[in-house]
C-alpha positions as a Markdown table, in Angstrom:
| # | Residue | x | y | z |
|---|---|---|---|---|
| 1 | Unk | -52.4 | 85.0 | 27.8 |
| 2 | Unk | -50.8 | 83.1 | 30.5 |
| 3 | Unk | -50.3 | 79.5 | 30.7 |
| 4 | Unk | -48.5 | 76.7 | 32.1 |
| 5 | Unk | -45.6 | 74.1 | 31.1 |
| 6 | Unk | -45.8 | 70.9 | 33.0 |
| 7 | Unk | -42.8 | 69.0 | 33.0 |
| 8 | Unk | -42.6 | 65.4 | 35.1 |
| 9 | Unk | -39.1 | 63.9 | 35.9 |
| 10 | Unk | -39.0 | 60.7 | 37.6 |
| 11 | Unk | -36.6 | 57.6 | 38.4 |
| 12 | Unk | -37.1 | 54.6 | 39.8 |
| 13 | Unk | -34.8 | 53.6 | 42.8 |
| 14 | Unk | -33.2 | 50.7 | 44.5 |
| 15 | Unk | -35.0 | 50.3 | 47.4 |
| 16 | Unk | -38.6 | 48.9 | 46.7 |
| 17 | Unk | -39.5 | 46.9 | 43.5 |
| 18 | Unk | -42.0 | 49.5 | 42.5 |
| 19 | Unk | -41.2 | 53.0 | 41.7 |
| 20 | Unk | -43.7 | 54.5 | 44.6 |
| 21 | Unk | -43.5 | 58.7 | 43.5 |
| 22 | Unk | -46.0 | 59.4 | 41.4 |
| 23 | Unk | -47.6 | 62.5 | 40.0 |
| 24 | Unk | -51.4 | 64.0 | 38.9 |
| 25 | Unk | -52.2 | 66.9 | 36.7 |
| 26 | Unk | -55.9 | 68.3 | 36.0 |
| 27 | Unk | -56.8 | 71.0 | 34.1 |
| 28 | Unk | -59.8 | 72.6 | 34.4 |
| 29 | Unk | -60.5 | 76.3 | 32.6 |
| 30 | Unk | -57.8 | 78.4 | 33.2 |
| 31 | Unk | -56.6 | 76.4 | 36.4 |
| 32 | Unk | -54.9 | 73.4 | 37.2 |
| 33 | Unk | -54.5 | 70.9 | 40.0 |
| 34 | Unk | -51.3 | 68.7 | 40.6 |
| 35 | Unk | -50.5 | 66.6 | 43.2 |
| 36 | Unk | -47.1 | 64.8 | 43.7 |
| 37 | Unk | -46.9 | 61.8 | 45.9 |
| 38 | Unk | -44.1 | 59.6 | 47.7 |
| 39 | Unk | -45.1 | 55.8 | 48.7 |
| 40 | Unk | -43.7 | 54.8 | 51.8 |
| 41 | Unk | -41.2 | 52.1 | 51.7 |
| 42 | Unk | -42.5 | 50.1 | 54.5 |
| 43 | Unk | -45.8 | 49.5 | 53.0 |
| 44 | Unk | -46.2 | 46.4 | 50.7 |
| 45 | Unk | -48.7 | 48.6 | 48.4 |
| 46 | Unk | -47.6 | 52.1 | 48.7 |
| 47 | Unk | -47.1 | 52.7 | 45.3 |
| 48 | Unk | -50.2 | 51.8 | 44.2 |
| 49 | Unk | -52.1 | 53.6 | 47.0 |
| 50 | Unk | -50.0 | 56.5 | 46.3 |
| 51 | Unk | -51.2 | 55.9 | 42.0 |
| 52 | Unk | -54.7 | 55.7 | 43.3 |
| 53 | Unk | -54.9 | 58.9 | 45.2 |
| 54 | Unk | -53.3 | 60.8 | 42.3 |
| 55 | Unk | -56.1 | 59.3 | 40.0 |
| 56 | Unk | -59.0 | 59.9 | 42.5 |
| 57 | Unk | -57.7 | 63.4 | 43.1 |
| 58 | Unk | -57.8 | 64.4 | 39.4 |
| 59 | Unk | -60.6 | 63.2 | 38.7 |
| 60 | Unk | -62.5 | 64.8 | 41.1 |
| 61 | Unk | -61.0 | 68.3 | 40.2 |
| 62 | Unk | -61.6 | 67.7 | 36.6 |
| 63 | Unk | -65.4 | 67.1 | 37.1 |
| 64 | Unk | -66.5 | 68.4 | 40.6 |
| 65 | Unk | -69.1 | 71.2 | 40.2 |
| 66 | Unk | -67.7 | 73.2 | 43.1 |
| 67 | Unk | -65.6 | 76.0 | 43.6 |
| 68 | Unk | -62.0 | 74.7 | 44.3 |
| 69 | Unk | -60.3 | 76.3 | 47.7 |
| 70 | Unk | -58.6 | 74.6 | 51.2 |
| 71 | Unk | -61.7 | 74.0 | 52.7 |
| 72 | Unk | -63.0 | 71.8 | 49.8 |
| 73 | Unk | -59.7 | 70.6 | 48.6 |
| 74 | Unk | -59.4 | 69.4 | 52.4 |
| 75 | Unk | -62.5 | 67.7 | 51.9 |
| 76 | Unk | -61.7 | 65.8 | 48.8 |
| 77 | Unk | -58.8 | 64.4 | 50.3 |
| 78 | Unk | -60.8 | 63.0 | 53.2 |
| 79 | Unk | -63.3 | 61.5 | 51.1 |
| 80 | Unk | -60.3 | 60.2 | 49.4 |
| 81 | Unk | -58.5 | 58.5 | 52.3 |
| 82 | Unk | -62.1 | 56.7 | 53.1 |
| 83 | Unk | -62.8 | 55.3 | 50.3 |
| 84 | Unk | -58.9 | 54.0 | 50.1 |
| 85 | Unk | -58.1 | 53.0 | 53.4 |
| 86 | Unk | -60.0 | 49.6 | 53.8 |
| 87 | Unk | -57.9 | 48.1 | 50.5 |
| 88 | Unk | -54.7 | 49.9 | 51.8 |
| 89 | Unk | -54.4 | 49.0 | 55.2 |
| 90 | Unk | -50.9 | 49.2 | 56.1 |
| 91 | Unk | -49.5 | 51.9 | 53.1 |
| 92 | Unk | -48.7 | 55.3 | 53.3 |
| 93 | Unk | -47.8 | 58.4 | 51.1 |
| 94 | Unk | -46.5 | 61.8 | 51.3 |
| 95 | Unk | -47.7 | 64.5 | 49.2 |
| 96 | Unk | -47.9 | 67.6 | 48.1 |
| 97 | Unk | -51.0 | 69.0 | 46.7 |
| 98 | Unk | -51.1 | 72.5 | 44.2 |
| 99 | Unk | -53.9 | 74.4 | 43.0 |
| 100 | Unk | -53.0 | 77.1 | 40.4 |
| 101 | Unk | -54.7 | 79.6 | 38.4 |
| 102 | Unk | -53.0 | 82.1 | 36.3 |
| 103 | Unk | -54.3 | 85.5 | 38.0 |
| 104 | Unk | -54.6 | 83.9 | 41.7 |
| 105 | Unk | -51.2 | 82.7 | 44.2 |
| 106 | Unk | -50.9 | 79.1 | 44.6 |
| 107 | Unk | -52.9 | 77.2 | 47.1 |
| 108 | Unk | -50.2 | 74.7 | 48.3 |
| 109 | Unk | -51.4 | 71.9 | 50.9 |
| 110 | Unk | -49.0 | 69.1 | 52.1 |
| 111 | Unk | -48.4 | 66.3 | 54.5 |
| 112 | Unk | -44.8 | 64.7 | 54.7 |
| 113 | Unk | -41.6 | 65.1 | 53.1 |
| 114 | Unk | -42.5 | 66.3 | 49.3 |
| 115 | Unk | -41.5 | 69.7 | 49.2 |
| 116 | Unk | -42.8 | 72.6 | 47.2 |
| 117 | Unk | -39.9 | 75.1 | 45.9 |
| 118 | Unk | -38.7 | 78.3 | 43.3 |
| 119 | Unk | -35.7 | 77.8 | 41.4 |
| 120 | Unk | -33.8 | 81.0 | 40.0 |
| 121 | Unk | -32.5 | 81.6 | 36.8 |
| 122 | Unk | -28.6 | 80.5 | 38.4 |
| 123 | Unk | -30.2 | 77.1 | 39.3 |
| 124 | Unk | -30.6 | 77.8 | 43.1 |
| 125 | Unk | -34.2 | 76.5 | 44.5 |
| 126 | Unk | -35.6 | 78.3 | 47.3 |
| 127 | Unk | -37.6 | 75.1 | 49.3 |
| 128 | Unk | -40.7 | 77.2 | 50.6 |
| 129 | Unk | -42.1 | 74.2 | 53.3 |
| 130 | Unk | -40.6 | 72.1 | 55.9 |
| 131 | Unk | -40.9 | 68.6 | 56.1 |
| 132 | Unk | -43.1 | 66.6 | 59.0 |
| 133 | Unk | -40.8 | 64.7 | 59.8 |
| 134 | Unk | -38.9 | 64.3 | 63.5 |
| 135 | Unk | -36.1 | 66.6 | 62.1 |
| 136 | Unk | -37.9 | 69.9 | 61.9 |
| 137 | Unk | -36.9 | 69.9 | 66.0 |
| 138 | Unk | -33.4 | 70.3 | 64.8 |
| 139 | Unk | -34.6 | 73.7 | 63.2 |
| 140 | Unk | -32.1 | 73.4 | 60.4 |
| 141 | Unk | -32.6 | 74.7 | 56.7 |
| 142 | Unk | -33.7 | 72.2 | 54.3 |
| 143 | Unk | -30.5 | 71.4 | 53.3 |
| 144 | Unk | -28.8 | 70.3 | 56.3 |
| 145 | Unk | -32.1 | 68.5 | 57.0 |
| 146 | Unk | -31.1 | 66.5 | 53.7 |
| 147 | Unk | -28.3 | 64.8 | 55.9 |
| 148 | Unk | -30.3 | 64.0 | 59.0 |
| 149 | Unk | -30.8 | 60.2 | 59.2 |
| 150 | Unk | -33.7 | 61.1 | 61.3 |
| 151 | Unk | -35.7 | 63.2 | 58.4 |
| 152 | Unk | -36.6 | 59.3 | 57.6 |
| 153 | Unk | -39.0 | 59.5 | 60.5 |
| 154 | Unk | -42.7 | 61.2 | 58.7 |
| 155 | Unk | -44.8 | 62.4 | 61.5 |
| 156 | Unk | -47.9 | 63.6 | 58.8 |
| 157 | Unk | -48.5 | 61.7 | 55.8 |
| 158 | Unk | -51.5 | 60.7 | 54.1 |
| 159 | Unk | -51.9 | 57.1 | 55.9 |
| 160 | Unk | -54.1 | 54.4 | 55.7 |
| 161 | Unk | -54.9 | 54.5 | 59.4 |
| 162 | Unk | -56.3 | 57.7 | 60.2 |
| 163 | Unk | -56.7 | 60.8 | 57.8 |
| 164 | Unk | -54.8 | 63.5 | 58.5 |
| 165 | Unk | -55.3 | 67.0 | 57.9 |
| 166 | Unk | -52.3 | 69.0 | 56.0 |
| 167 | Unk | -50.4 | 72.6 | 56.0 |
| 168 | Unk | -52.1 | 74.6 | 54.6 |
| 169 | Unk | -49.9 | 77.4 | 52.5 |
| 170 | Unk | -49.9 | 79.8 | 49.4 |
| 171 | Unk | -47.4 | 81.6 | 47.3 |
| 172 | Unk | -47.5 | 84.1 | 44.8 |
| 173 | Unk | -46.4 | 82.9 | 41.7 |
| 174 | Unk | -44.0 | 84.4 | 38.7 |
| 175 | Unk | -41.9 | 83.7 | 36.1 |
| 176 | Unk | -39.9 | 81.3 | 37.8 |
| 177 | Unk | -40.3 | 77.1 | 37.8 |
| 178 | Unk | -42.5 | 75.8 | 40.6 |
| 179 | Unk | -41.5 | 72.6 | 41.5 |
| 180 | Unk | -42.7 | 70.1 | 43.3 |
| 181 | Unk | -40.2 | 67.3 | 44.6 |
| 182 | Unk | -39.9 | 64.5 | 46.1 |
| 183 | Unk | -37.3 | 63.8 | 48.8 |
| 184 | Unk | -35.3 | 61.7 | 46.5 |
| 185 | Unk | -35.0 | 64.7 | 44.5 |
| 186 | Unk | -34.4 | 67.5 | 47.2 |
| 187 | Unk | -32.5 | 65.3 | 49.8 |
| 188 | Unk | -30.5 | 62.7 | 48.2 |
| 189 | Unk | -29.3 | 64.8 | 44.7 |
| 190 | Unk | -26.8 | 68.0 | 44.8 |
| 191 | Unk | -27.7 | 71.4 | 43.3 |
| 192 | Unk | -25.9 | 69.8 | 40.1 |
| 193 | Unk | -27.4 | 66.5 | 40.0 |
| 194 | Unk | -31.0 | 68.3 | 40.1 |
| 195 | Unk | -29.9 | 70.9 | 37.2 |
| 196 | Unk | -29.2 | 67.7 | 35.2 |
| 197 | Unk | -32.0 | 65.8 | 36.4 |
| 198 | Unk | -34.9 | 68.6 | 35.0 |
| 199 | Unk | -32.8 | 68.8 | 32.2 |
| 200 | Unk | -33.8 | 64.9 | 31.3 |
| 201 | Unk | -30.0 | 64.1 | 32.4 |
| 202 | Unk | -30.1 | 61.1 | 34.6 |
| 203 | Unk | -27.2 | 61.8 | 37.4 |
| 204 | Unk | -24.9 | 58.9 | 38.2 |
| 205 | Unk | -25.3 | 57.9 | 42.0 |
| 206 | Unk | -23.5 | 55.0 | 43.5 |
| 207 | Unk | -25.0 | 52.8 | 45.7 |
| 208 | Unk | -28.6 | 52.6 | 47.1 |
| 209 | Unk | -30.8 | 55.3 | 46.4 |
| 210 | Unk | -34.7 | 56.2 | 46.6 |
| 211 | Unk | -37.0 | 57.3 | 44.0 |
| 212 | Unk | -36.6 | 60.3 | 42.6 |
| 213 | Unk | -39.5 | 62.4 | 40.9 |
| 214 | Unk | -40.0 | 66.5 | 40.5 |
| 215 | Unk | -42.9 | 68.3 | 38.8 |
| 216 | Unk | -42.1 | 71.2 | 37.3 |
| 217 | Unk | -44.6 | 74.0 | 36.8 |
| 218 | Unk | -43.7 | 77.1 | 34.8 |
| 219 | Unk | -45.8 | 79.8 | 33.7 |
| 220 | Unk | -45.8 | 81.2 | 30.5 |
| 221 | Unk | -47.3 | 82.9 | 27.6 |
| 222 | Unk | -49.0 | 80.9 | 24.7 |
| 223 | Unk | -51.9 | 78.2 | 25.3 |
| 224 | Unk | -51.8 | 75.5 | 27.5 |
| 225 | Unk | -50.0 | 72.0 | 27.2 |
| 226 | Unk | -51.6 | 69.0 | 25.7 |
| 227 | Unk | -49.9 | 66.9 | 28.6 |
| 228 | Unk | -46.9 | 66.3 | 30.4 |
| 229 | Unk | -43.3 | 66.7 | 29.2 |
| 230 | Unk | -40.2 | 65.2 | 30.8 |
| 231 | Unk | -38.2 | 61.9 | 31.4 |
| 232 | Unk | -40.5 | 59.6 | 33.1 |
| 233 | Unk | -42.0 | 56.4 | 32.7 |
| 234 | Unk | -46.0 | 57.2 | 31.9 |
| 235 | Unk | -47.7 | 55.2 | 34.6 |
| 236 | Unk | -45.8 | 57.2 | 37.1 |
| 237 | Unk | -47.8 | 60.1 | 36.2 |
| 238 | Unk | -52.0 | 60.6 | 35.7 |
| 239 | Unk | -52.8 | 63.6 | 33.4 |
| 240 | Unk | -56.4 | 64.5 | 32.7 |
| 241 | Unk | -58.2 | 68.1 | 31.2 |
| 242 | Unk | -62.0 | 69.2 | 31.5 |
């Protein structure tokens, strides 16, 4: 039997009040849905509208009596935005949405700078999605993106103002971690500072620094977790099983 260890790290920065990544797991059967989300900065409320889409996303999976794919995951993220959007009016998220089942590849959907990625046994992550933001002209790697100034600027997000629609993508899966990052994880840490930050070692960074939060998703033999592992403060992350 094949199953999945969940494992949430997260960390607060220095630049909002609020720690504004946050993360939602549902379980349902044999499959799961996780969503990881980035609050803008600019926003007053992005945190919380950030929370509340994790919440509102879980829940649905966890008791929707529909057959999970893109076209109704797309669905439920519209229904999302216009229920939201009136008491969010000037907030903002990125995210990066996963549905996985243990036989199927992973249905990845995302809008923004959250980043889905593989990481090998020698600690090396393969990032397997570009960012929207105005640095994807540059056509650089996601790593040299990490030192663009202009990677800041999101062109797709999930914003108050208008839905819309994300990438739609999907990876096989194996033995390796899945992880889902933030860009405080994937742009502002080195390969070192991320092997000790999903190893619940909190890196040393000078000066200011964002948010940092990574899910990771590993598939593995035995029965499925009762909830979430990892360094993280708990209303940073929204876990709920059918």
């Amino acid at each position: 039997m094949k199953a999945f260890d969940i494992r949430w790290h997260c960390r607060q920065g220095t630049r909002t009040e609020d720690n504004r990544d946050h993360a939602g797991i549902g379980r349902r059967g044999d499959a799961m849905m996780a969503i990881v989300l980035d609050g803008a900065t600019s926003g007053t409320d992005s945190g919380r509208f950030a929370r509340e889409i994790a919440r509102m996303m879980v829940d649905w999976f966890v008791t929707a009596a529909v057959e999970v794919n893109a076209n109704t995951l797309v669905a439920q993220l519209r229904t999302t935005h216009a229920t939201l959007a009136k008491a969010y009016r000037m907030d903002s998220a990125s995210y990066v949405l996963l549905h996985l089942d243990v036989t199927q590849p992973a249905l990845v959907l995302h809008a923004g700078d959250c980043l889905v990625g593989q990481r090998d046994a020698i600690g090396q992550t393969a990032w397997l999605l570009q960012p929207h933001t105005l640095a994807n002209a540059l056509q650089m790697s996601v790593e040299n993106l990490a030192k663009q100034e202009i990677r800041h600027k999101i062109t797709r997000s999930f914003r108050s103002k208008r839905f819309m629609a994300p990438d739609l993508n999907s990876f096989a899966l194996d033995d390796r971690p899945l992880l889902a990052a933030t860009d405080g994880f994937w742009a502002e840490l080195s390969t070192d500072q991320q092997s000790a930050f999903l190893e619940g070692r909190l890196p040393s960074i000078a000066g200011e620094r964002d948010d940092c939060g990574v899910l990771s998703i590993l598939r593995n033999a035995g029965e499925p977790t009762a909830g979430v592992g990892g360094l993280h403060s708990p209303d940073t992350i929204y876990f709920r099983h059918g």
